[in-house]
LUMRO-394910 format. One line per 8 residues: number of its first residue (from 0); their letters; for each residue x, y, z of N, C-alpha, C. Coordinates in nm, 2 decimals, always signed. Layout:
<atoms>
NUM) A) X Y Z X Y Z X Y Z  ...
</atoms>
This chain:
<atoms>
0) XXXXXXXX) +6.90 -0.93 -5.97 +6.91 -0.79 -5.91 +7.05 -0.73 -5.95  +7.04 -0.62 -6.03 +7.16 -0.54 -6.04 +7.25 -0.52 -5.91  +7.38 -0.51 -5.99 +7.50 -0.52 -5.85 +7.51 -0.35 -5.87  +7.52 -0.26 -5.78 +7.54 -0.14 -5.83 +7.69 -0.05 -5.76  +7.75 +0.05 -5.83 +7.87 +0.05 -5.77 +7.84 +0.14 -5.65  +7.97 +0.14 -5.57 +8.02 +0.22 -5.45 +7.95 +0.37 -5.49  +7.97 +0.42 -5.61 +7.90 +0.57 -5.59 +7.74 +0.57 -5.61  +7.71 +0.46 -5.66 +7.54 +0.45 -5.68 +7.50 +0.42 -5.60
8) XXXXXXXX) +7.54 +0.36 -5.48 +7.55 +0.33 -5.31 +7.51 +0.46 -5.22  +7.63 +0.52 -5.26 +7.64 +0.63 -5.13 +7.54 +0.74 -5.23  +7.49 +0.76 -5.33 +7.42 +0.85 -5.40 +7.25 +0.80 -5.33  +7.25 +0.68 -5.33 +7.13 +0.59 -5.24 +7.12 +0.68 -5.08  +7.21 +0.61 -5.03 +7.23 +0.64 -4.89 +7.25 +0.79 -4.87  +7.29 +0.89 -4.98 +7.26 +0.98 -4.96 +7.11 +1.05 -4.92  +7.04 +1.02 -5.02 +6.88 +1.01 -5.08 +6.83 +0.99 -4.91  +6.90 +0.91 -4.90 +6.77 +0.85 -4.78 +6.81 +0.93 -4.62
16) XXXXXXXX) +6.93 +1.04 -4.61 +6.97 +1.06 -4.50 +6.92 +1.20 -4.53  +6.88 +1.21 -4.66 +6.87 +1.36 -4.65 +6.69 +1.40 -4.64  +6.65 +1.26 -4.68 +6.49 +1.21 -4.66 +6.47 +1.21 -4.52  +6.59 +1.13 -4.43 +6.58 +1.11 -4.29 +6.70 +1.16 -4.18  +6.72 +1.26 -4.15 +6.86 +1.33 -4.10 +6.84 +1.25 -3.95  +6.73 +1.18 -3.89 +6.73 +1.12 -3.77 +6.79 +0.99 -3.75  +6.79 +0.90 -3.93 +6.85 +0.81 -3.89 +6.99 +0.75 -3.90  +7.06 +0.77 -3.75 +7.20 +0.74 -3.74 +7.27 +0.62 -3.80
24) XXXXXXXX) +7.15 +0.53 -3.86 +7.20 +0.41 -3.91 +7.22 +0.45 -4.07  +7.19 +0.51 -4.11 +7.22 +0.62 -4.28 +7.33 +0.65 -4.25  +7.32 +0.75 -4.18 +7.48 +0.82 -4.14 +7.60 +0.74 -4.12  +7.59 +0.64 -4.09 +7.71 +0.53 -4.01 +7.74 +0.47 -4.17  +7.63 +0.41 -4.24 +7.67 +0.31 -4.35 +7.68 +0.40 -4.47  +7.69 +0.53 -4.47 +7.74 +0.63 -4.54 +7.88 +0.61 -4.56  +7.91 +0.67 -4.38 +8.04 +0.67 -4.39 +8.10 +0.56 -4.41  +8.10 +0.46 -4.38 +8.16 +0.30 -4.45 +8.18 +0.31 -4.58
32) XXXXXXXX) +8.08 +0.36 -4.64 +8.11 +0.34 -4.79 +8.18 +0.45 -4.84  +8.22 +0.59 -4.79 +8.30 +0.67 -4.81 +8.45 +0.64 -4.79  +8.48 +0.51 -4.65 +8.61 +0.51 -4.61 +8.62 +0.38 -4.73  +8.54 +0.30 -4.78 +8.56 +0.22 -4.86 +8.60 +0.27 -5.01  +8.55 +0.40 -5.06 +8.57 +0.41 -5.14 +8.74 +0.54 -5.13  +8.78 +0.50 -5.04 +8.91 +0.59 -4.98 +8.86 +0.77 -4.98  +8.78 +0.81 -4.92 +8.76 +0.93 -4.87 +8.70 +0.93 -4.77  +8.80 +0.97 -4.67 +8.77 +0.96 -4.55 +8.76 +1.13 -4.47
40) XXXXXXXX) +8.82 +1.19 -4.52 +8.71 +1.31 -4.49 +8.60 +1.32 -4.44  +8.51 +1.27 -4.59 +8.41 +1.25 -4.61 +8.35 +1.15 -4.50  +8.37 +1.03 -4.52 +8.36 +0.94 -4.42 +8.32 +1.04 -4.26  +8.44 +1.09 -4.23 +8.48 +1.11 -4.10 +8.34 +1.24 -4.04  +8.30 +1.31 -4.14 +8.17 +1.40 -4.11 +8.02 +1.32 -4.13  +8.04 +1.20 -4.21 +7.94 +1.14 -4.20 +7.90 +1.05 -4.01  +8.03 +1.02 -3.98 +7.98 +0.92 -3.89 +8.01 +1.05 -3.75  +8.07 +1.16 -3.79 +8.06 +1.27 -3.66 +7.86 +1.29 -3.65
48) XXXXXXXX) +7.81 +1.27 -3.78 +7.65 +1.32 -3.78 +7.58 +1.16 -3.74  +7.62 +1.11 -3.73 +7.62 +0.98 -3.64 +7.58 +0.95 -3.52  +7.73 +1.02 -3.47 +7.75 +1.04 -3.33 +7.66 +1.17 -3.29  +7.63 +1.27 -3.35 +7.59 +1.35 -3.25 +7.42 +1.28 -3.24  +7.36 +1.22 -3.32 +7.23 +1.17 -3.33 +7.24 +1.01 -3.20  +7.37 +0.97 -3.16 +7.30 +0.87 -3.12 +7.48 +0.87 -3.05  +7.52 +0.90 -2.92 +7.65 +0.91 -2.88 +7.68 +0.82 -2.78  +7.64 +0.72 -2.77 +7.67 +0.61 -2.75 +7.72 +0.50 -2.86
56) XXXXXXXX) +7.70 +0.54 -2.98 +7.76 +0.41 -3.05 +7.87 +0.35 -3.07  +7.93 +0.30 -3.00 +8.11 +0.27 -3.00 +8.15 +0.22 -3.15  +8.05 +0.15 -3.22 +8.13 +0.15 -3.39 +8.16 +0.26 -3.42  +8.08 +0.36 -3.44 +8.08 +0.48 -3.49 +8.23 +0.57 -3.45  +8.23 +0.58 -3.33 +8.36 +0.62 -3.26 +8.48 +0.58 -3.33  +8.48 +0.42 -3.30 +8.61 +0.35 -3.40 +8.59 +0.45 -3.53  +8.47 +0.40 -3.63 +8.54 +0.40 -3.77 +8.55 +0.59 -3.79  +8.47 +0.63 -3.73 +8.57 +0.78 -3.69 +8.67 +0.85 -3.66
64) XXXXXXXX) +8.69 +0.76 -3.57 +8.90 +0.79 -3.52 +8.95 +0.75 -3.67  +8.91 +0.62 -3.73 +9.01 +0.54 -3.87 +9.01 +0.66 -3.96  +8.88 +0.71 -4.01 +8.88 +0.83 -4.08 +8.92 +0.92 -4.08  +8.94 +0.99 -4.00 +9.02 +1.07 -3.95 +9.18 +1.10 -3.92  +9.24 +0.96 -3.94 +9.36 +0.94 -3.95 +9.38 +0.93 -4.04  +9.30 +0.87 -4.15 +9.35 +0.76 -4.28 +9.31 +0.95 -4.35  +9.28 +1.01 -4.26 +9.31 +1.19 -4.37 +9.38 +1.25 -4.34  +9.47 +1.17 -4.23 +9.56 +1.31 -4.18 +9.57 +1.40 -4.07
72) XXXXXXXX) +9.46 +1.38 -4.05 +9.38 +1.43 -3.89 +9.43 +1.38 -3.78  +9.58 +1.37 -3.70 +9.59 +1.28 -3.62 +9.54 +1.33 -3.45  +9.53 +1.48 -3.46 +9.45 +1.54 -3.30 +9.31 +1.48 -3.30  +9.25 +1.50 -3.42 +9.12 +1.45 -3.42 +9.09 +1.36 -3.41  +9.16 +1.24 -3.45 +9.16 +1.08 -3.42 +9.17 +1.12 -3.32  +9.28 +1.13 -3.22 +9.36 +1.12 -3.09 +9.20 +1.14 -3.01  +9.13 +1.21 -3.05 +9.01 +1.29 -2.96 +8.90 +1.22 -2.94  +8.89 +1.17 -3.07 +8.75 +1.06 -3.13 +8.79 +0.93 -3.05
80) XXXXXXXX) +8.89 +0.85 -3.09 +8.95 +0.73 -3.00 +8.94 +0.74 -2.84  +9.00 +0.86 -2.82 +8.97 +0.86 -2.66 +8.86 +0.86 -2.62  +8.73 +0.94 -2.67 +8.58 +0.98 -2.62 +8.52 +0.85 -2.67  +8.54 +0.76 -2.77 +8.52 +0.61 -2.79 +8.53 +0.54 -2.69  +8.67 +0.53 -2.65 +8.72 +0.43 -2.57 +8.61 +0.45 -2.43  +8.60 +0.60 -2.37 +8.52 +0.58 -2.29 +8.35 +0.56 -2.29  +8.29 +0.55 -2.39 +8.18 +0.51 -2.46 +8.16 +0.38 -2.48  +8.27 +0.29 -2.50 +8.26 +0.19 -2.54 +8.30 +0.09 -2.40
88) XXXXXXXX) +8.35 +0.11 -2.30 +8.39 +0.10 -2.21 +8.24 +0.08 -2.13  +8.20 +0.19 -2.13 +8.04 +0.18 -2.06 +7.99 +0.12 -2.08  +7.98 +0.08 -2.26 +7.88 -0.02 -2.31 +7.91 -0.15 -2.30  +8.07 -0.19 -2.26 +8.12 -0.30 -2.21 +8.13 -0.35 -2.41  +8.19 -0.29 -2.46 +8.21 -0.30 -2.59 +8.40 -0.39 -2.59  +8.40 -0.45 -2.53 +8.54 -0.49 -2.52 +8.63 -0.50 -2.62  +8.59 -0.53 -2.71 +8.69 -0.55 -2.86 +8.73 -0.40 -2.93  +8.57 -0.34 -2.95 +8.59 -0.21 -2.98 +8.68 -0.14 -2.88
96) XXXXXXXX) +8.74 -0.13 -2.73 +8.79 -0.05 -2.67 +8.94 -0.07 -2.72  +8.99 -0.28 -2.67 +9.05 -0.30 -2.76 +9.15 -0.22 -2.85  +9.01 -0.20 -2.99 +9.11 -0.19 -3.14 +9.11 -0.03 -3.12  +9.02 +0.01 -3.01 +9.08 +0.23 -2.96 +9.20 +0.22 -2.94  +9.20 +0.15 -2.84 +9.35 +0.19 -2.78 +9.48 +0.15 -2.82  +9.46 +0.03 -2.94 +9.57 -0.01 -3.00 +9.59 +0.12 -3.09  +9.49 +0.18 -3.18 +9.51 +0.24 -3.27 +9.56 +0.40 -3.20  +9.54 +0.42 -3.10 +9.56 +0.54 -2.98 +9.70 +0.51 -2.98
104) XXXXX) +9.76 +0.46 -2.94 +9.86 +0.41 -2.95 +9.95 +0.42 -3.00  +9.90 +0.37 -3.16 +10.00 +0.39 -3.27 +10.02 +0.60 -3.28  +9.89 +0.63 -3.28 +9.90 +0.80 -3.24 +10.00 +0.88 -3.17  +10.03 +0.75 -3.04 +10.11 +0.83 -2.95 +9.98 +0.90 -2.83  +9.87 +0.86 -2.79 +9.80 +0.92 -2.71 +9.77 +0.84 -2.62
</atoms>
């Protein structure tokens, strides 16, 4: 089986979110491959369309806040982190609340 790169990836995952805008699990491994390939922008609107489809997901939250910082965005991390923490909190996500609030932190929030 061909190994295929990071942009033949998210051109895949594109294909299939725009086939299926319902499923949050596209959206999420989108954005992974956008923060992997260092555009997090990008990343950070993928996994917001994520969260509005499914807002309980405490990953999503994390690698949202990351994105969002790793662009510069430090209000909007600060925002994403905190609405995480208390999402993940409910879901008894311990680790995930955790690596919020360290990274909240570093923010100053």
């Amino acid at each position: 089986m061909p190994e295929f790169s990071p942009e033949q990836k998210i051109e895949q995952l594109r294909a299939l979110v725009e086939a299926d805008p319902s499923d949050h699990l596209g959206f999420f491994m989108l954005g992974k491959l956008y923060l992997d390939v260092n555009k997090p922008g990008d990343a950070a609107a993928q996994f917001e369309s994520c969260l509005r489809l499914k807002p309980d997901y405490s990953a999503a939250y994390r690698l949202c806040g990351d994105a969002y910082r790793k662009a510069g965005e430090q209000e909007k991390a600060r925002d994403v982190y905190t609405r995480g923490i208390a999402v993940a909190e409910e879901n008894g996500d311990l680790q995930t609340v955790k690596e919020m609030k360290a990274f909240l932190g570093k923010l100053g929030g």
